[in-house]
C-alpha atoms as one frame of an Amber mdcrd trajectory, in Angstrom:
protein
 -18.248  -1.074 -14.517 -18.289  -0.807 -18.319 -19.420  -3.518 -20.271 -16.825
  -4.621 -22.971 -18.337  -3.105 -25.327 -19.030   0.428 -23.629 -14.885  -0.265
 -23.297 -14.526  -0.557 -26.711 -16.419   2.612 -27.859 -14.921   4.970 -24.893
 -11.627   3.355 -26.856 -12.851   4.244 -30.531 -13.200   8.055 -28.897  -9.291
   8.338 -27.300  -7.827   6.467 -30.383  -8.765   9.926 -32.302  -5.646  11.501
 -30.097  -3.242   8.450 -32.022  -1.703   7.303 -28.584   0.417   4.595 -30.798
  -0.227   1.548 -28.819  -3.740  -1.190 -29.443  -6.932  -1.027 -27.259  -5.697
  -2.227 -23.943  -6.873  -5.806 -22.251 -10.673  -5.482 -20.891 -10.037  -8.351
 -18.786  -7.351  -6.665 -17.224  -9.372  -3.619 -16.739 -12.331  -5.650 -15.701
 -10.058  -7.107 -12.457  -8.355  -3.668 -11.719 -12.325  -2.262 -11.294 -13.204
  -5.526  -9.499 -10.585  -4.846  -6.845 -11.961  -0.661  -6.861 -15.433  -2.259
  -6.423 -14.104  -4.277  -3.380 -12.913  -1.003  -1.698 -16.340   0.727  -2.508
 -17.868  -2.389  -0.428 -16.424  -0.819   2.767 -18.595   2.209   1.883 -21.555
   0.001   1.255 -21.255  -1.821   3.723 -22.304  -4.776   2.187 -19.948  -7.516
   0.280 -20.886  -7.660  -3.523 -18.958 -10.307  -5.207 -21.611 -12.521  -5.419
 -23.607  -9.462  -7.364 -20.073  -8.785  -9.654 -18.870 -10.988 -12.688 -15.279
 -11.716 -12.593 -15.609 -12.536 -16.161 -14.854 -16.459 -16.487 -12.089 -16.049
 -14.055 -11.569 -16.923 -10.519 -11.408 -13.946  -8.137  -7.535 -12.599  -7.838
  -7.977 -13.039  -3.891 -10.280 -13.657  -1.050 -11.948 -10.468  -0.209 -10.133
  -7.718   1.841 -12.090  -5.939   3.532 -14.285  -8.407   4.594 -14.381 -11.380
   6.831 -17.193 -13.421   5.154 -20.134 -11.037   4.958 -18.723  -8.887   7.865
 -16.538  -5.708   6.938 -13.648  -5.507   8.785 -13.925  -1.771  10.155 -16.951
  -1.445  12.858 -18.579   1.682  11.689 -19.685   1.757   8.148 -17.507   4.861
   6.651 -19.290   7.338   3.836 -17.717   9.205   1.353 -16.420  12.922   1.662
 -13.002  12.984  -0.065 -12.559  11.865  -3.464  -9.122  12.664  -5.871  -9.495
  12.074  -9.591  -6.424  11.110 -10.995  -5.130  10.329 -14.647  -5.674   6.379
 -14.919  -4.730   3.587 -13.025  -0.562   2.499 -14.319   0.310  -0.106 -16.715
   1.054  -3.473 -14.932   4.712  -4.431 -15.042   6.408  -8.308 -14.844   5.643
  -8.741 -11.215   8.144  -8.962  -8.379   6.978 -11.054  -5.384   8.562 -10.865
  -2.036   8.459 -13.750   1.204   4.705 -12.763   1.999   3.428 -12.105  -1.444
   4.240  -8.005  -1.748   4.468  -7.460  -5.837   7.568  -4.478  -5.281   7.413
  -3.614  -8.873   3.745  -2.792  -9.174   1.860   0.097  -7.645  -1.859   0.173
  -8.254  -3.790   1.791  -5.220  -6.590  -0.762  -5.066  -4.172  -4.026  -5.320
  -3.498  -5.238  -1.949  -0.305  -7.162  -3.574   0.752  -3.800  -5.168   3.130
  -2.917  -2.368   5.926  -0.820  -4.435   6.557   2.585  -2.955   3.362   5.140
  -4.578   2.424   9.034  -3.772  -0.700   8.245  -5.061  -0.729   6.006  -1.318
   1.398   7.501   0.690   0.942  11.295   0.454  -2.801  10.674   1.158  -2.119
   8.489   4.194   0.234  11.485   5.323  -2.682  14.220   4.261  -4.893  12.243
   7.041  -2.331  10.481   9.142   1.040  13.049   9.753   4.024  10.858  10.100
   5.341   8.311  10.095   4.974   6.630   7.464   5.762   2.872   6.870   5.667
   1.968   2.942   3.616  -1.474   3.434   5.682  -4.923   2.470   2.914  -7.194
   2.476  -0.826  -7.656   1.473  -2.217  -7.337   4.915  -0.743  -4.149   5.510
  -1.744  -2.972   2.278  -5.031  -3.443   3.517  -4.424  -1.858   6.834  -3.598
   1.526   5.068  -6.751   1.430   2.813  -8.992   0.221   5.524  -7.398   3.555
   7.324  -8.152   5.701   3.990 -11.903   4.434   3.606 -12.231   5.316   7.682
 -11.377   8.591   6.568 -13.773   8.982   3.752 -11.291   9.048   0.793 -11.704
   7.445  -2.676  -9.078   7.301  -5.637 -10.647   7.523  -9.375  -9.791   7.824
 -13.056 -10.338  10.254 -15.246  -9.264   7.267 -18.137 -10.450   3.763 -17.882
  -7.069   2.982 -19.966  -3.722   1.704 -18.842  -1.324   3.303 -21.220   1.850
   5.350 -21.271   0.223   8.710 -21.355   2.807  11.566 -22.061   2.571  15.172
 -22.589   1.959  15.200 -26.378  -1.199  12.584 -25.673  -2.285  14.935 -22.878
  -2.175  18.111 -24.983  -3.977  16.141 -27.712  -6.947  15.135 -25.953  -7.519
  18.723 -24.530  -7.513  20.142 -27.899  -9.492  17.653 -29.722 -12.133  17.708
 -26.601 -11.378  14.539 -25.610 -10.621  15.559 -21.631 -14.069  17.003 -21.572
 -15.790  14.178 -23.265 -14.779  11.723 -20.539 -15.095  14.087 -17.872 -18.924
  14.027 -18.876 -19.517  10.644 -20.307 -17.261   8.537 -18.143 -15.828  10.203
 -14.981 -18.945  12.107 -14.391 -21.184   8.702 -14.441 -18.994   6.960 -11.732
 -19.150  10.526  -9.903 -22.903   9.782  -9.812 -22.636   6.522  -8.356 -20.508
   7.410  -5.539 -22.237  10.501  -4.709 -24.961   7.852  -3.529 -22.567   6.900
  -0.976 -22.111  10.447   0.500 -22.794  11.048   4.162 -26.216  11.621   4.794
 -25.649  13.538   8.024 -22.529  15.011   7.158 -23.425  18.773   6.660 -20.810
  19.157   4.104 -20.686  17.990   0.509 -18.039  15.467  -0.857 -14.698  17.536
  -1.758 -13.380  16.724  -5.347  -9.851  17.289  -6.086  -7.453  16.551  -8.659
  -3.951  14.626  -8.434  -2.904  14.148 -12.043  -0.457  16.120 -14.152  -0.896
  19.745 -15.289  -1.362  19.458 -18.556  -4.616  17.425 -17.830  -5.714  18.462
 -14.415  -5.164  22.321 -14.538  -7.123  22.282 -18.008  -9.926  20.442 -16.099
  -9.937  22.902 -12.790  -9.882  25.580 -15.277 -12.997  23.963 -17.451 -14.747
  24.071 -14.108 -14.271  27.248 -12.683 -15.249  28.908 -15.497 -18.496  26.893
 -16.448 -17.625  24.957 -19.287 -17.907  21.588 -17.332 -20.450  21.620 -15.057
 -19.331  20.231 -11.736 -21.595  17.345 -10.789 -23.948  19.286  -8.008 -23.711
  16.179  -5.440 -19.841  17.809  -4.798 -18.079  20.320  -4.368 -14.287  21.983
  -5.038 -12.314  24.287  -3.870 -11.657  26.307  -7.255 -10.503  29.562  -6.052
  -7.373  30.697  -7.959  -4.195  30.872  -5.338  -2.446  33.140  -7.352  -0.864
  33.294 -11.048   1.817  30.498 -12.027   3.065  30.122 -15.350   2.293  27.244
 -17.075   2.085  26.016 -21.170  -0.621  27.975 -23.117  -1.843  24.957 -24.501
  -2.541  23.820 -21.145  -5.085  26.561 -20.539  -8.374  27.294 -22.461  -9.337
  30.483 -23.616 -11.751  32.171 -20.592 -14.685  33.702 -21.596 -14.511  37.345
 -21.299 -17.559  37.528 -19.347 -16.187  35.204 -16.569 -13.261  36.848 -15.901
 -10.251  34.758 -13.304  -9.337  37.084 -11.021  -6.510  35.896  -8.553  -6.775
  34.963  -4.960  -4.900  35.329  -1.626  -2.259  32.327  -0.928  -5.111  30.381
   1.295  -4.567  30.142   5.084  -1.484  27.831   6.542  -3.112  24.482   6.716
  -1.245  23.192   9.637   1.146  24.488  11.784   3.963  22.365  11.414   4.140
  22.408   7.667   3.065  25.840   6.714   2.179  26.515   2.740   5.278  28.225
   1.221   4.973  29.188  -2.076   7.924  29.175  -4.347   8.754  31.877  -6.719
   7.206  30.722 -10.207   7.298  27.120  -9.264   4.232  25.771  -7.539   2.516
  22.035  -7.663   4.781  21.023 -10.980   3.660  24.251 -12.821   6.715  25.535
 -14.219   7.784  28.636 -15.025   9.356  29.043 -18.240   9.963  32.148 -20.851
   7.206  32.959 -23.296   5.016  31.314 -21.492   0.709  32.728 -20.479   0.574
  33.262 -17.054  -2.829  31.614 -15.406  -4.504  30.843 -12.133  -3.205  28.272
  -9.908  -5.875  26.135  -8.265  -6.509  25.412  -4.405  -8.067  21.895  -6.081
  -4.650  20.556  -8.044  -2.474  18.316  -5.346   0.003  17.155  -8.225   3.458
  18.735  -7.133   6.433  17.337  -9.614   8.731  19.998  -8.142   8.592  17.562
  -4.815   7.307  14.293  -4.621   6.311  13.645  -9.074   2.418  13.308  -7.330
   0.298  14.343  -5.240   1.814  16.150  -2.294  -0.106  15.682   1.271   0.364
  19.554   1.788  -1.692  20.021  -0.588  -3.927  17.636  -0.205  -4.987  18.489
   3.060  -5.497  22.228   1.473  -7.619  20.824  -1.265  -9.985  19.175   1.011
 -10.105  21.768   3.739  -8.415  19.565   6.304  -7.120  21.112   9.663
């Protein structure tokens, strides 16, 4: 967790894209990666709040996943499958129901966050096919994420900052450098920390893939791929190009001539009842549009704004491989 002041500084370097609004609250942050922190116990195995400053506050609510020191799920999970997102949304007035659901708020590690999310559902549908039941209350809040954890899968942030992040920010911050400077000096340092919580005796690595918009996500698949961020070696990523979509130049760095993207095969079907069906010049929220560079289109990227404004559990489960 950063310290305020490591908060502050990460700040000083995304104020150079002018995102028009003040540094956001640290104590609100601080909560938001208490509550990530109690999810992350499930992994340890171990509860931590008596390790963890809540700042001067009491904590939000008991813990979740434990029952005293016990965690509630038998076997002690590990991590294989972890999504990066954009950053974690900006808290609204909330909107309590009978058993203490907030329906107007919708971050994933909030067990009173209950209103509907892709960013939950489409990853309980990538590992659990239908049906799905959009959870009302706290406790099954904490049903579906004990489920999640089971399954190996953690949610993080590319941005430690709740703000109204739009296109023009997004385009910014890849051409000032500012994607790859907190892909290295903030995302890549909690990447580190959870890669100690890999499986030991799993004989595959953790899977990375990405959930956020284009503009952002596709610029960091492509940084990857072609070796100008170096992909923390704990992981791995499906990176193979699909095939060519069209998407905004600026969303796309230049590739070096001597590592040349060469397109790929549409992967294999990754189930059988919901086969992968490409759509002419429309695939995962890339849009086609005239004038436009035509680049690869990553097996990594889940975001789909054509279907769902998210991630899409099709792709998901083609991201990380599953059957």
């Amino acid at each position: 967790m950063l310290t305020r002041k490591e908060f502050e500084d990460l700040w000083k370097e995304f104020a150079k894209a002018a995102p028009k609004c003040a540094i956001p609250n640290y104590d609100e942050y601080q909560q938001s990666e208490n509550m990530f922190e109690d999810y992350l116990d499930i992994f340890r195995g171990v509860n931590t709040r008596n390790q963890r400053s809540n700042g001067n506050n009491k904590w939000y609510y008991e813990h979740p996943f434990f029952n005293g020191e016990k965690s509630k799920l038998d076997k002690r999970p590990c991590i294989k499958y972890i999504m990066i997102g954009e950053a974690r949304p900006i808290a609204k007035t909330p909107m309590f129901n009978a058993c203490g659901g907030d329906e107007n708020n919708t971050y994933f590690y909030n067990i009173t966050h209950v209103k509907q999310t892709n960013w939950l559902k489409e990853p309980f549908l990538a590992f659990y096919p239908a049906p799905w039941v959009k959870p009302s209350c706290p406790i099954d809040k904490i049903d579906i994420l004990l489920q999640l954890a089971s399954q190996g899968y953690i949610l993080i942030d590319l941005f430690p900052f709740a703000i109204n992040y739009t296109s023009t920010i997004r385009k910014k911050i890849n051409r000032l450098g500012l994607t790859n400077y907190f892909y290295a000096n903030y995302l890549d340092v909690k990447l580190s920390e959870l890669c100690k919580l890999k499986c030991d005796n799993h004989d595959k690595k953790p899977i990375i893939a990405f959930s956020g918009p284009a503009t952002t996500h596709h610029f960091l698949a492509h940084q990857i791929i072609n070796g100008a961020i170096i992909l923390n070696p704990c992981f791995d990523i499906f990176g193979q190009p699909n095939c060519f979509a069209t998407i905004p130049v600026l969303a796309v760095p230049v590739v070096p001539a001597a590592v040349p993207v060469v397109p790929a095969l549409i992967p294999p079907i990754p189930s059988s009842t919901t086969p992968w069906v490409p759509i002419a010049n429309l695939l995962n929220g890339v849009y086609a549009n005239s004038g436009f560079k035509k680049a690869p289109f990553y097996r990594c990227e889940c975001w789909d704004a054509s279907f769902v404004a998210g991630p899409r559990s099709l792709f998901i489960r083609n991201a990380f491989d599953l059957p």
